[in-house]
C-alpha positions, 0 to 999 in steps of 0.5 A: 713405825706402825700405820693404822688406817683411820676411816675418817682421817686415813693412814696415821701412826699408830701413836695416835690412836688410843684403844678401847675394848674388844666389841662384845654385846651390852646388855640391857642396862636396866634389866641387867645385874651388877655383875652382868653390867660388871663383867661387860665392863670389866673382863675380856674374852682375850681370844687369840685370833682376829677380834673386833675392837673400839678404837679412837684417833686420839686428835680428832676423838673419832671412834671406829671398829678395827679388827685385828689379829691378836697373835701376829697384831696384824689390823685386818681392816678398820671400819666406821660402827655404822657398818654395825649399828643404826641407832645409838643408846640414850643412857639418859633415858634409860636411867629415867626408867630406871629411876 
């Protein structure tokens, strides 16, 4: 059994996460293209080497950063975004502006 330490509820199988991208820039959602916005969504860097990804506790729909090893699958560490990021993006005020 695989273990995946959750930063919020501790260590749980690994059945009990879901995955959800590599961490990559987003761009600015009002001034870029459609396949700016479309390659951010879409395609991957797939590197073989350690990568910051989005992952959630399926139960309790905690979204937090792991890095992990892609060649040996091995999760180095696991991490809550605010060790990241300080402010969140309003997408509702951002299409305001665009609109």
């Amino acid at each position: 059994m695989k273990i995946m330490i959750c930063p919020l509820n501790g260590p749980r199988n690994i059945s009990e996460f879901t995955y959800g991208g590599e961490l990559k820039p987003m761009p600015d959602p009002v001034n870029c293209s459609d396949a700016e916005w479309a390659d951010y969504v879409f395609n991957t860097d797939n590197l073989a080497g350690v990568v910051r990804e989005w992952w959630m506790h399926t139960p309790s729909s905690y979204w937090f950063l792991a890095e992990r090893h892609t060649v040996t699958d091995e999760i180095l560490r696991t991490f809550d975004p605010k060790e990241l990021f300080t402010h969140r993006v309003d997408f509702n005020a951002t299409q305001e502006i665009a609109g």
